[in-house]
Backbone as CSV, one residue per row, in Angstrom:
resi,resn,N_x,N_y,N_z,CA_x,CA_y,CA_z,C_x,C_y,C_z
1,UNK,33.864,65.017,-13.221,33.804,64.185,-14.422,35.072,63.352,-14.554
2,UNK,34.568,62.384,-14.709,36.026,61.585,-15.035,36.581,61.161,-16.181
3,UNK,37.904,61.275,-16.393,39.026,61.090,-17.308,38.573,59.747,-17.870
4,UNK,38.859,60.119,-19.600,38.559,58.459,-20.070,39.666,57.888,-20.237
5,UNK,40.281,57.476,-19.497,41.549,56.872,-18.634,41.810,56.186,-18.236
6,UNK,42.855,55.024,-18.419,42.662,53.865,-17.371,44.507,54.346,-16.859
7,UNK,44.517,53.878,-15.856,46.207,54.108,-15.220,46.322,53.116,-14.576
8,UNK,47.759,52.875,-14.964,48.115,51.058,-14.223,49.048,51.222,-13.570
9,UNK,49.840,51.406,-12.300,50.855,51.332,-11.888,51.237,49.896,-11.193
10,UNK,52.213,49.220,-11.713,52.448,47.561,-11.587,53.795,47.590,-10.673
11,UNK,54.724,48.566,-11.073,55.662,48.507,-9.845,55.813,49.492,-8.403
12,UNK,54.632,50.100,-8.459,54.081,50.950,-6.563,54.381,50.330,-5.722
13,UNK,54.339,48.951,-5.024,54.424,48.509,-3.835,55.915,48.144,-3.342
14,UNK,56.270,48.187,-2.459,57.037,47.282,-1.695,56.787,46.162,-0.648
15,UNK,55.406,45.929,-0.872,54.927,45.059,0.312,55.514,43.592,-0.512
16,UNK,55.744,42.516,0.447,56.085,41.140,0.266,55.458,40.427,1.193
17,UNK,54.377,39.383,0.516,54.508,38.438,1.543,55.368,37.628,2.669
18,UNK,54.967,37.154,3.509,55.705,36.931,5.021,56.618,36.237,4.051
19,UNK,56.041,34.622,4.143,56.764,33.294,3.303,57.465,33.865,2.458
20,UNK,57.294,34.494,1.723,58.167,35.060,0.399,59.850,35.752,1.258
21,UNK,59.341,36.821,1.499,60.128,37.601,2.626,61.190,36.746,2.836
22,UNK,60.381,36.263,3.567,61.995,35.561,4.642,62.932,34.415,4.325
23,UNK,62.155,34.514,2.518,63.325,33.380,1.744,64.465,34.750,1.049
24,UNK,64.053,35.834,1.327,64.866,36.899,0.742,66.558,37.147,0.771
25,UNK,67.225,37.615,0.132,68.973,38.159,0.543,68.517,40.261,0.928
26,UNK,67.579,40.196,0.287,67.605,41.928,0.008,67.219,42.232,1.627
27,UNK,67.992,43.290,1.605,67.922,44.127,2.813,66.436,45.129,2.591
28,UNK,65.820,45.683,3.407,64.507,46.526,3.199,64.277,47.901,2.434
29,UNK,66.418,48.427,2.327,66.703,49.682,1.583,66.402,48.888,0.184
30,UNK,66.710,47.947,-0.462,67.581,47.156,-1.089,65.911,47.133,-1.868
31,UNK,65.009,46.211,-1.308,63.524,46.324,-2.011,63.104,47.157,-2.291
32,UNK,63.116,48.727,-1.299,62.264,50.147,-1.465,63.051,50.447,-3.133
33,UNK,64.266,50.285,-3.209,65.270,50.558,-4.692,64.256,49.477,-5.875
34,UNK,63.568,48.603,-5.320,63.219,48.250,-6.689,61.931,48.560,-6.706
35,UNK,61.384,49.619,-5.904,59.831,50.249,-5.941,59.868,51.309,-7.418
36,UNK,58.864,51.785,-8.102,58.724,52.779,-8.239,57.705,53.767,-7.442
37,UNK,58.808,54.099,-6.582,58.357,55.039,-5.240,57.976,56.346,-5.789
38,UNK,56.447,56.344,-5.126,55.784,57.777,-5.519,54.368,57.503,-6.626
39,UNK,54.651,56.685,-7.741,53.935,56.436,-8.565,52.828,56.164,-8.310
40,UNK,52.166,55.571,-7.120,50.905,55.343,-7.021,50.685,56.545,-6.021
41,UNK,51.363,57.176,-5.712,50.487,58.974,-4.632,50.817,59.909,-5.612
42,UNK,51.392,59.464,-6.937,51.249,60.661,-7.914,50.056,60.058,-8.847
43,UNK,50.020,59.469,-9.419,49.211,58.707,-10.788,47.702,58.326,-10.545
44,UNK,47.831,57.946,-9.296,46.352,57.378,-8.839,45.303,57.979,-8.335
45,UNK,45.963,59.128,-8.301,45.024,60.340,-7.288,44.288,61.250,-8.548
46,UNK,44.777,60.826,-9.804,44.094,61.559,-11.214,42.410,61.094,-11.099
47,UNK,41.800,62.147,-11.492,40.332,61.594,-11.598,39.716,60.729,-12.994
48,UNK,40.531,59.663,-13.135,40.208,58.943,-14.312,39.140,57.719,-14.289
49,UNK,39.104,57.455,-15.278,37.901,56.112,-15.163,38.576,54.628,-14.203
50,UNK,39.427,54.368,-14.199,39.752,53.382,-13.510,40.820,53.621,-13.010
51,UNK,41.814,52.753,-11.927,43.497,53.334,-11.516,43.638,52.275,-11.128
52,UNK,44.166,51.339,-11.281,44.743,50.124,-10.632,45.937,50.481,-10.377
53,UNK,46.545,49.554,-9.348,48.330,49.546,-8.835,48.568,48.468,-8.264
54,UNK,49.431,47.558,-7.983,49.970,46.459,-7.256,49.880,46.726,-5.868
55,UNK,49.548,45.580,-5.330,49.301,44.802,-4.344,50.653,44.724,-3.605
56,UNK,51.724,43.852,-4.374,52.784,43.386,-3.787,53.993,43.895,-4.933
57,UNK,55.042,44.208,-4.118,56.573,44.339,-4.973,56.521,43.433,-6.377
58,UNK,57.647,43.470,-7.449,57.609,43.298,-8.564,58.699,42.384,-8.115
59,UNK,59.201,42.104,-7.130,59.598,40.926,-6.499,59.388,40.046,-6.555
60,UNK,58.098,40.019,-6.225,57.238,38.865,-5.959,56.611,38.206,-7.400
61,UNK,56.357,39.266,-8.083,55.772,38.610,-9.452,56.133,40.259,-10.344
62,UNK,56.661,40.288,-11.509,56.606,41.517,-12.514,55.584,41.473,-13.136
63,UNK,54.664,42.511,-13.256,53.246,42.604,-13.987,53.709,42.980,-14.993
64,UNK,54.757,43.599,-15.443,54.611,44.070,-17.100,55.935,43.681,-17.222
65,UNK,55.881,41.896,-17.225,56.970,41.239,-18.042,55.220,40.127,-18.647
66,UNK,55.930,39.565,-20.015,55.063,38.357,-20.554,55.067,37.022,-19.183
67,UNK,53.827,36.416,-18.935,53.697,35.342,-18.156,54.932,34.365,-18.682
68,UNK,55.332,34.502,-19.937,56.278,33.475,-20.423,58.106,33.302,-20.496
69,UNK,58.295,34.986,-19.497,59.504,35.534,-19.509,60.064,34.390,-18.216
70,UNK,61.019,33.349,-18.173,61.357,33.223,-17.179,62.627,32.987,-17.059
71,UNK,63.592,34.021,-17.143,64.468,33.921,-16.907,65.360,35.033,-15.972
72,UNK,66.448,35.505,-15.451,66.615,35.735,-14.038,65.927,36.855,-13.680
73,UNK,65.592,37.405,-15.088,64.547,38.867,-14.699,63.393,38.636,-14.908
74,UNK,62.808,37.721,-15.036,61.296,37.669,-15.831,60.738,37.990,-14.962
75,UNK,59.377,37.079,-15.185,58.587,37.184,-14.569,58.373,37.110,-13.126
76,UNK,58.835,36.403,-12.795,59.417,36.093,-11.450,60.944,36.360,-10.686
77,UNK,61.670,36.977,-10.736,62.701,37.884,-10.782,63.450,36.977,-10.055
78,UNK,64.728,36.557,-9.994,65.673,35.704,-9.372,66.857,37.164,-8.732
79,UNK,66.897,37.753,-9.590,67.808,39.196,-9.715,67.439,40.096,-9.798
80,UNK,67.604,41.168,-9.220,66.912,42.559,-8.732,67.945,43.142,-10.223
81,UNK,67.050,44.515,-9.730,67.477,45.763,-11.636,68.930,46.210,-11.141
82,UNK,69.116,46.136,-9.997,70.878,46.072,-9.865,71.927,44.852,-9.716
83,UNK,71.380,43.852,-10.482,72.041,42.688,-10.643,72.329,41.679,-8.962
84,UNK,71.352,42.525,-8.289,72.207,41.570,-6.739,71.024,40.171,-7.042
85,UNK,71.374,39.124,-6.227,70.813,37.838,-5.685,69.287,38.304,-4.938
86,UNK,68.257,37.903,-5.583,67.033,38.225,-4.381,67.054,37.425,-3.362
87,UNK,67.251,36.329,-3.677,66.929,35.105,-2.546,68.431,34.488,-2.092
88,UNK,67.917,33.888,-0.924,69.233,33.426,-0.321,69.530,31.922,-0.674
89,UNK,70.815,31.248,-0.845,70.736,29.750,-0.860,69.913,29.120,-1.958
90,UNK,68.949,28.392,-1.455,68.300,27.471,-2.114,66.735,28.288,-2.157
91,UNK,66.455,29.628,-1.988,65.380,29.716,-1.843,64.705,30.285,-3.010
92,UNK,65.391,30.190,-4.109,64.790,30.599,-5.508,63.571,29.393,-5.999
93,UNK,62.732,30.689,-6.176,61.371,29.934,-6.267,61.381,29.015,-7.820
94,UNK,61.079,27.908,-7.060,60.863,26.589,-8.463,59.852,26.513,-9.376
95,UNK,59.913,25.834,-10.515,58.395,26.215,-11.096,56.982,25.910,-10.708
96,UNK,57.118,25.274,-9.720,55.751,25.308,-9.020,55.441,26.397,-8.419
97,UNK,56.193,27.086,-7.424,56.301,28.288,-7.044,55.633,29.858,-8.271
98,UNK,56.617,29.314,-9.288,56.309,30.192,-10.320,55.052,30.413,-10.937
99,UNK,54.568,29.220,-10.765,52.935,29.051,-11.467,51.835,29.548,-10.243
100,UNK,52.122,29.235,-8.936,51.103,29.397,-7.912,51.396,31.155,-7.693
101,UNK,52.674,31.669,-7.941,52.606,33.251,-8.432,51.881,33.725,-9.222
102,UNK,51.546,33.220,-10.425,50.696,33.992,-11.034,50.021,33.663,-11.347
103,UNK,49.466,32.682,-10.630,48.020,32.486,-10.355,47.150,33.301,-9.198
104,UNK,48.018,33.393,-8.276,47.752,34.265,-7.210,48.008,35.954,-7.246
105,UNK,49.034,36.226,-8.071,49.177,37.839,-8.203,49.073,38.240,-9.558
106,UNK,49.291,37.486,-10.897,49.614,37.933,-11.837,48.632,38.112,-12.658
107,UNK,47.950,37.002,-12.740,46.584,36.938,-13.673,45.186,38.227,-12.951
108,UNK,45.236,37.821,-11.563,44.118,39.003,-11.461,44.247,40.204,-11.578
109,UNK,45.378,40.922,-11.768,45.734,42.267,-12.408,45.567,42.648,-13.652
110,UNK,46.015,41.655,-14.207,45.737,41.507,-15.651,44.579,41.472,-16.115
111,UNK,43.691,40.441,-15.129,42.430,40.352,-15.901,41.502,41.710,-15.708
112,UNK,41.890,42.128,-14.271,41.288,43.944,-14.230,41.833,44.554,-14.971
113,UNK,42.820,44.871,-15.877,42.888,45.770,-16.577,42.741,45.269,-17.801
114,UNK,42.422,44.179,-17.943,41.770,43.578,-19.875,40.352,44.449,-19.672
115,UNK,39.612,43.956,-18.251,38.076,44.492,-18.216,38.017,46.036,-18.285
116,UNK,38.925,46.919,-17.360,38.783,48.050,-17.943,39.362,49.311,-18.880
117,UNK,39.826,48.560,-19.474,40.151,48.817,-21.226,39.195,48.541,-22.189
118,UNK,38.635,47.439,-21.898,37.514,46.995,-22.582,36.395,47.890,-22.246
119,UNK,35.847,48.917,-21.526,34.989,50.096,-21.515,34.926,50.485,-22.548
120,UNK,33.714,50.897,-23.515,33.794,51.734,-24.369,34.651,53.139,-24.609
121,UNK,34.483,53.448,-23.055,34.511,54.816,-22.753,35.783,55.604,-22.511
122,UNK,36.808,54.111,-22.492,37.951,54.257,-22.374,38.865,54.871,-23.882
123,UNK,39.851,55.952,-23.768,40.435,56.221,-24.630,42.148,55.387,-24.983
124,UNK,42.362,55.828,-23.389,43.758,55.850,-23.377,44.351,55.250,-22.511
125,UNK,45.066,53.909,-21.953,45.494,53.477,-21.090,46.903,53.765,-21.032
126,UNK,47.155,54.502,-19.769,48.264,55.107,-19.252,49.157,54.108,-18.270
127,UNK,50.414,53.648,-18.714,51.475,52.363,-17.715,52.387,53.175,-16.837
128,UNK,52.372,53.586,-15.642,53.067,54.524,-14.723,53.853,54.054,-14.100
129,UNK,54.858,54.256,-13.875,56.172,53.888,-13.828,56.910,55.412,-13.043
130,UNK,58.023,55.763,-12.087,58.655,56.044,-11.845,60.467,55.438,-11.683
131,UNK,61.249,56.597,-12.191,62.886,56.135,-12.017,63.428,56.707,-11.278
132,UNK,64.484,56.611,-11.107,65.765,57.295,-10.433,65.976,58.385,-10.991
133,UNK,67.090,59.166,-10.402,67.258,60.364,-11.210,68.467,60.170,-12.145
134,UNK,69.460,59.255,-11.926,70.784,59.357,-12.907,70.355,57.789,-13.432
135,UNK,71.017,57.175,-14.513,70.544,55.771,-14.954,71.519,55.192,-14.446
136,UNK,71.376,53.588,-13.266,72.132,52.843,-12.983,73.051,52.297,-13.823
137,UNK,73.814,51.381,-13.687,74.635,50.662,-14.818,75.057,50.102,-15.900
138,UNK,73.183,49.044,-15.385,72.933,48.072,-16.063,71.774,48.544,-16.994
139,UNK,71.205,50.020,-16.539,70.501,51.009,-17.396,70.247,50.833,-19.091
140,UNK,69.703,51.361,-19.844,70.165,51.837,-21.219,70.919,52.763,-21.475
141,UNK,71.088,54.106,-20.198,71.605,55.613,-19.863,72.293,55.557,-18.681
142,UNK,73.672,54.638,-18.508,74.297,54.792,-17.538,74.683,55.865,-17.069
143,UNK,75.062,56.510,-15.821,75.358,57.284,-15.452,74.537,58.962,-15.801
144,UNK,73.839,58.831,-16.686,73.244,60.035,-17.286,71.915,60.509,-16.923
145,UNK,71.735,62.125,-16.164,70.982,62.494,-15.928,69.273,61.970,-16.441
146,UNK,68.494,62.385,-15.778,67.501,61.612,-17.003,66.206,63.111,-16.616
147,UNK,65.287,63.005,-17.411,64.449,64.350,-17.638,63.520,63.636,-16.779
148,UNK,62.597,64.965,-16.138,61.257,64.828,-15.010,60.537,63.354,-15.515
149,UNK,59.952,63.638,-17.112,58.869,62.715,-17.305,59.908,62.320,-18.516
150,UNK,59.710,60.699,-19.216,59.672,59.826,-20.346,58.530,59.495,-20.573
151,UNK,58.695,59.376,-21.563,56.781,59.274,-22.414,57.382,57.933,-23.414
152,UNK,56.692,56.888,-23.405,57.074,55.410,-23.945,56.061,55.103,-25.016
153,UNK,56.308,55.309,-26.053,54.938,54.527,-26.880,55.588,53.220,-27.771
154,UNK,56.359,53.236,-27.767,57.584,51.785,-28.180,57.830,52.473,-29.677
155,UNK,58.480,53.683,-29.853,58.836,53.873,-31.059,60.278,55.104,-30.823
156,UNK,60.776,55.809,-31.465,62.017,56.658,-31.596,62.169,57.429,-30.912
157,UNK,63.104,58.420,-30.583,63.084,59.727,-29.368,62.177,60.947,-30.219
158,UNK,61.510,60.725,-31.677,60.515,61.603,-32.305,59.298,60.907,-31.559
159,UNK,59.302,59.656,-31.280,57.608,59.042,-31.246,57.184,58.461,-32.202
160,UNK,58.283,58.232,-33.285,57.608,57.666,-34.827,58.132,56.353,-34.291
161,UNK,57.858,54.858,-35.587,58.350,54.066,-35.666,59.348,53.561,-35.748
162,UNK,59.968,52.457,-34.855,61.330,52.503,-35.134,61.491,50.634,-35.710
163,UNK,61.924,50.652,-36.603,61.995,49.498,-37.021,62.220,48.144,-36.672
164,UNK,62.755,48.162,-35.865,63.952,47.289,-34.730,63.046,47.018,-33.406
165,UNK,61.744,48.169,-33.200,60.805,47.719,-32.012,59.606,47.126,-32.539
166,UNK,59.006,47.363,-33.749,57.615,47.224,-34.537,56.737,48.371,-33.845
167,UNK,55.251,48.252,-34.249,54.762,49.324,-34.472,54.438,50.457,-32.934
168,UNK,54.161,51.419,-32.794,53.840,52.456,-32.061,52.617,52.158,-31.366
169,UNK,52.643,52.226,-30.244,51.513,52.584,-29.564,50.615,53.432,-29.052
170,UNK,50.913,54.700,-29.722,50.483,56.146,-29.601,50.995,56.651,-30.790
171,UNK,49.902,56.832,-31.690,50.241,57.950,-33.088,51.077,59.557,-32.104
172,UNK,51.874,59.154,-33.297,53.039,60.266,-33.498,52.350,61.911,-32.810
173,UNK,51.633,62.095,-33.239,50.757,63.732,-33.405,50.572,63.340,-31.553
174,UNK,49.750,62.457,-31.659,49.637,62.590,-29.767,49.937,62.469,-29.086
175,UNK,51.430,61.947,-29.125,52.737,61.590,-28.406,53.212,62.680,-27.978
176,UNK,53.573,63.790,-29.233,53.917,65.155,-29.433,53.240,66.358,-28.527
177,UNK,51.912,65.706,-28.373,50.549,66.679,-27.880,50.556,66.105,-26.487
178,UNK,50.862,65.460,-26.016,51.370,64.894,-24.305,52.667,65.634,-23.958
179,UNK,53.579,65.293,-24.897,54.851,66.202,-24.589,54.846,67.634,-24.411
180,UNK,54.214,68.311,-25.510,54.016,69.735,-25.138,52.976,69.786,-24.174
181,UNK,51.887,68.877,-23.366,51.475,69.165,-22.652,52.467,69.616,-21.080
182,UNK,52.807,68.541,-20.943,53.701,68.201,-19.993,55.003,69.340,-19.640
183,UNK,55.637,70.031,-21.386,56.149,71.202,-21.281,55.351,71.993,-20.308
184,UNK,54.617,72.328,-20.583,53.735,73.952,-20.022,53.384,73.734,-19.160
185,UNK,53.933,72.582,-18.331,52.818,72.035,-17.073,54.410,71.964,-16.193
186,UNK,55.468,72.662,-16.583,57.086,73.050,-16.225,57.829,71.690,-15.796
187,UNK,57.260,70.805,-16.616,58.028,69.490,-16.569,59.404,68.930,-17.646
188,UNK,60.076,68.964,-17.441,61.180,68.474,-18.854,60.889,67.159,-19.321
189,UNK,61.316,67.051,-20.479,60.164,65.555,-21.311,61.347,64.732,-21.744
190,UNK,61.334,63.768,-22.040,61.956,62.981,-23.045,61.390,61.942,-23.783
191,UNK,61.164,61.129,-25.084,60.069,60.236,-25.995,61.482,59.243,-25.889
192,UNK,60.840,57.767,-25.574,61.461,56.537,-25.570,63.131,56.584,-25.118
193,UNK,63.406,58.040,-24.334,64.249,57.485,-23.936,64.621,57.901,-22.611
194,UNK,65.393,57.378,-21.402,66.026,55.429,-21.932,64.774,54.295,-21.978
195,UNK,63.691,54.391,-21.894,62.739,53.374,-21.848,61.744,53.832,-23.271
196,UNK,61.211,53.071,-23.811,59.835,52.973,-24.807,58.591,52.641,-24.129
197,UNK,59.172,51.812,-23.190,57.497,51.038,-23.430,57.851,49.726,-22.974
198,UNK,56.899,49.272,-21.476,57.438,47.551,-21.345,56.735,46.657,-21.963
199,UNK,55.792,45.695,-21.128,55.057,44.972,-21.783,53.257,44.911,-21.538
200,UNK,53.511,46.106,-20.737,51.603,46.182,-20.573,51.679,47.230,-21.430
201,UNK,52.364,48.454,-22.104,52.214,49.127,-22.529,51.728,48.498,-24.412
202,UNK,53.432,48.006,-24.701,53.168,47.210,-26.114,51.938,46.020,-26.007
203,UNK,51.725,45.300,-25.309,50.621,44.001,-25.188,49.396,44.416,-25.471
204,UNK,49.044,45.811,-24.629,47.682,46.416,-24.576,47.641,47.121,-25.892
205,UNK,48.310,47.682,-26.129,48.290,48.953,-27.182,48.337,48.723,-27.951
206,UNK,49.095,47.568,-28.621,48.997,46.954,-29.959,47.619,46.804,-30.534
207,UNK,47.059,46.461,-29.387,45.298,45.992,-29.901,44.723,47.368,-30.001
208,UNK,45.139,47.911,-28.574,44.569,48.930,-28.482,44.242,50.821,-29.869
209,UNK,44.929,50.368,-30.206,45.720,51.415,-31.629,44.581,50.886,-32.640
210,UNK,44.553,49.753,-32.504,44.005,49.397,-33.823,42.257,49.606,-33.822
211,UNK,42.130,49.830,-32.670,40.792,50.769,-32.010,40.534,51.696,-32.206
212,UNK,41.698,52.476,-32.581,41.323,54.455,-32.526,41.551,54.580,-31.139
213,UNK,42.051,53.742,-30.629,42.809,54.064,-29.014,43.975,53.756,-28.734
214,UNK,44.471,54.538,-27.423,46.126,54.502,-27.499,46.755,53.528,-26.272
215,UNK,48.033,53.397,-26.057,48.746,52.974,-24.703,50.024,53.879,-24.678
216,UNK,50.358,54.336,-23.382,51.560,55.183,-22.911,52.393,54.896,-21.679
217,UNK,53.131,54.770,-22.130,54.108,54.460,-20.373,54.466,55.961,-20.123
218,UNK,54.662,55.973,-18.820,55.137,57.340,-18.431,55.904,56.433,-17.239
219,UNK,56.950,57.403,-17.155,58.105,57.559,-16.099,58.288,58.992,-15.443
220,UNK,58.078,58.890,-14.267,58.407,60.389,-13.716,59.331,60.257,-12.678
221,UNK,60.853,61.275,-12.686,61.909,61.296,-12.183,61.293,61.365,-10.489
222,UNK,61.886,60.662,-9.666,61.964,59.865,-8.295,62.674,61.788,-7.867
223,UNK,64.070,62.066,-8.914,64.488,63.309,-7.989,63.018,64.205,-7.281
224,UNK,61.883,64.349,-8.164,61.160,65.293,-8.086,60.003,65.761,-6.666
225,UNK,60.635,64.250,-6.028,59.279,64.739,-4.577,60.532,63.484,-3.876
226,UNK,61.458,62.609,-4.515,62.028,61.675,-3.254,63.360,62.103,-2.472
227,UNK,63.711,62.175,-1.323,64.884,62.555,-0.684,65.544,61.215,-0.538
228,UNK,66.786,61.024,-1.130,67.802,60.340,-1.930,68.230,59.483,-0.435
229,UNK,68.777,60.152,0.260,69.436,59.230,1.523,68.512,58.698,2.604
230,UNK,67.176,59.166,2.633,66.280,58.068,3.391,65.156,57.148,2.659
231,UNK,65.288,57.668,1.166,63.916,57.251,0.188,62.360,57.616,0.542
232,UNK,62.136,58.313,1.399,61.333,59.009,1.929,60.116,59.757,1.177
233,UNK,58.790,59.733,0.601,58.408,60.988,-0.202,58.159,62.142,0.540
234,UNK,58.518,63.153,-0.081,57.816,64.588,0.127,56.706,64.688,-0.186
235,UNK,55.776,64.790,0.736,54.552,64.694,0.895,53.738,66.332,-0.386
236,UNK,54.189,67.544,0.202,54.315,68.767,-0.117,54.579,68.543,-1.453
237,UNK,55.469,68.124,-2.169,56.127,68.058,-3.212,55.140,67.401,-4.094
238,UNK,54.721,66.499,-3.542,53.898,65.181,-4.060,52.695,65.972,-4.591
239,UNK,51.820,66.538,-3.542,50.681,67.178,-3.527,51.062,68.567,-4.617
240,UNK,51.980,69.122,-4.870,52.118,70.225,-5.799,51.964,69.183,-7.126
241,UNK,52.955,68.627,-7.194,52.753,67.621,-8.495,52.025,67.033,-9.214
242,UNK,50.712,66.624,-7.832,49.491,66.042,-8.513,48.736,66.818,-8.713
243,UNK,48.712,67.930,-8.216,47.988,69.269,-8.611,48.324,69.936,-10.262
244,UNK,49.600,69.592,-10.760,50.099,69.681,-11.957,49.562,69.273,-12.551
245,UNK,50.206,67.681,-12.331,49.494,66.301,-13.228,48.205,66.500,-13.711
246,UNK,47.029,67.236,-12.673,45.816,67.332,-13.192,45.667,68.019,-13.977
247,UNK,45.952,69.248,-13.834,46.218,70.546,-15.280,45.720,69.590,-16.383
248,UNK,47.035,68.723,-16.628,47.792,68.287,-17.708,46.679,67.032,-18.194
249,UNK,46.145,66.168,-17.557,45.804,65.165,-18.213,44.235,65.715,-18.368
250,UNK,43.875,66.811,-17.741,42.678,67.336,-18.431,42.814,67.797,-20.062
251,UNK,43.961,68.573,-19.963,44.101,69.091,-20.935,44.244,67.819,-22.084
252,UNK,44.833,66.866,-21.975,44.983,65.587,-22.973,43.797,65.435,-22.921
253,UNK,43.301,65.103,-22.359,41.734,64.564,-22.758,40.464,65.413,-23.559
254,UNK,40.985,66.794,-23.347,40.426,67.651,-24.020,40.734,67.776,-25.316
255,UNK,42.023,67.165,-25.905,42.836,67.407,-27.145,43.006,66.011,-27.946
256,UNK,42.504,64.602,-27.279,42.834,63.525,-27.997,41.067,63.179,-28.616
């Protein structure tokens, strides 16, 4: 039976087109660092109603920035999440470039996951995301350890509203009821922090809430299946995890 579920993972890949590629500065360690590595052999393997994931690196186009973000991080990224140069010289893509991006990668992701959200049957659309294990620099949590899973509904480290973000994308009570899931499932938790929620999470969910349905980002710590000096997954590790994961999102679905 399947999960009434939709799961989006937008930053899984490291693949780049050729042309793209070889206007690059980043070295191949340098791209795998801006993967969230693991996220699509943990998240996607859930038996839910739909699972989408990217095609190509967040390099190439960011799925959960606004089509209208363009500046060195937007939508089209000029600067990687550790502040280096993506492209070399003159090879930063122009706005023609920018538009034939998301026309070609950005919009058809999007438009699959407008269609399956739009299922009746759908409850809960889940934004999957994996991090690092300590927070980089330029972080919200420099230097600071960070817990297995973050749970994002764009509101406080309770899950309530926080004034300064606008409204929640997951009532409070079921934010709470994911977290203690996730407890007993021997995972350590943390609510909005260092992340809330990007922009497929708030974009979708906003509407979505006002449905009697929810949106959630999840982040799950990279320490937990990745080996640090080759970026490598643990295959073993992986497969215990998603064996977890399932526990757990049965159990949500049984309780929302």
């Amino acid at each position: 039976m399947r999960l009434p579920f939709v799961i989006s993972v937008p930053h899984g890949s490291f693949q780049i087109p050729e042309d793209i590629r070889d206007s690059m500065a980043l070295t191949q360690r340098e791209v795998l660092e801006s993967t969230d590595l693991g996220a699509r052999e943990v998240f996607t393997q859930l038996p839910v109603t739909v699972a989408l994931w990217s095609r190509w690196s967040r390099l190439v186009v960011d799925l959960n920035r606004d089509f209208t973000e363009r500046d060195p991080k937007g939508v089209v990224p000029e600067i990687d999440y550790y502040g280096r140069d993506i492209y070399r010289g003159d090879g930063r893509p122009d706005k023609n470039e920018v538009e034939r991006r998301l026309k070609a990668y950005y919009w058809p992701y999007h438009n699959r996951l407008k269609e399956a959200i739009e299922n009746p049957e759908v409850k809960v659309l889940f934004d999957c995301h994996s991090l690092v294990p300590i927070g980089p620099s330029g972080a919200p949590d420099p230097l600071r350890w960070r817990k297995d899973i973050v749970l994002g509904n764009n509101g406080n480290p309770r899950g309530e509203p926080d004034p300064s973000l606008g409204d929640i994308t997951c009532p409070v009570e079921a934010i709470q009821m994911i977290k203690e899931g996730f407890i007993n499932g021997g995972f350590s938790v943390s609510v909005n922090q260092p992340y809330s929620g990007g922009f497929i999470t708030t974009h979708y969910g906003l509407e979505l809430i006002k449905k009697g349905k929810m949106s959630l980002q999840i982040e799950i710590n990279q320490d937990l299946y990745v080996d640090k000096e080759s970026l490598q997954l643990d295959r073993n590790r992986l497969g215990e995890i998603s064996n977890r994961l399932q526990q757990i999102f049965r159990h949500i679905a049984r309780e929302i």
